[in-house]
N, C-alpha and C positions, 0 to 999 in steps of 0.2 A: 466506415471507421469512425469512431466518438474521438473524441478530443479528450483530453484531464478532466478541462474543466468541465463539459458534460459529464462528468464523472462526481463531479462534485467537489474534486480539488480546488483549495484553495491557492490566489492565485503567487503567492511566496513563495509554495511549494513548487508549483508550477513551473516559476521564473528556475527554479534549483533543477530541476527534470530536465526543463528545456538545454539550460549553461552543460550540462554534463552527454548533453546530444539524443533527447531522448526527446518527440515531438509529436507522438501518439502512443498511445497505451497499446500493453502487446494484447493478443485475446484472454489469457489468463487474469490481465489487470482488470480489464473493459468487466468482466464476470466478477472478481473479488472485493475490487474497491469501492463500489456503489456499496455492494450488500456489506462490507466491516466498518462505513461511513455511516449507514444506516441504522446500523443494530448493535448491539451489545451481546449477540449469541456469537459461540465459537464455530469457526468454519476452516474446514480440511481441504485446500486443493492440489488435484493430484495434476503433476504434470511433468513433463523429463527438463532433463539441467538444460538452462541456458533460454525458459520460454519467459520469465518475467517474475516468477514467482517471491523472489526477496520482496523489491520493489512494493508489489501486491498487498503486501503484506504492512512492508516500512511505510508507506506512505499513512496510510490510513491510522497506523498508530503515532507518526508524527504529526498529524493534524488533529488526532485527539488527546494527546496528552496535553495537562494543565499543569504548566512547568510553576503554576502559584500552588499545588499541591503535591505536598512533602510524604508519598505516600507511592506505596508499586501501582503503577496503572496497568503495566502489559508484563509477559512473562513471555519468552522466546525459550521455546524447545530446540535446541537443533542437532539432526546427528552427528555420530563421531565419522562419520563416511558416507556416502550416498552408492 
């Protein structure tokens, strides 16, 4: 099992994941976060409610958004019901 920060999270973020009781990434994370931290291509992951996928997702655009640019960084699709 990897840790965050093997993950490449930084360690702010970290400290936030940790506070809110969350102390390893689920397997959804551990596959998404590396590869949305790495790249700038879009990535689809399919998995049922409740495996990690927000998360997976939030983290990686909260560490790369430049809150010194006044500009859309990310775009969140979400449905009206799952």
């Amino acid at each position: 099992m990897k840790t965050f920060k093997e993950l490449g999270v930084e360690p702010l973020i970290i400290k936030a994941v940790e506070e809110i009781g969350f102390d390893y990434p689920l397997p959804v994370q551990e596959q998404v976060i590396p590869h949305l931290l790495q790249s700038d291509t879009d990535i689809t992951a399919l998995a049922q409610t409740g495996t990690g996928k927000t998360a997976a997702y939030g983290i990686p655009i909260i560490q790369k958004t430049d809150t010194t640019i006044n500009k859309i960084q990310a775009l969140i699709l979400c449905p009206t019901r799952e």
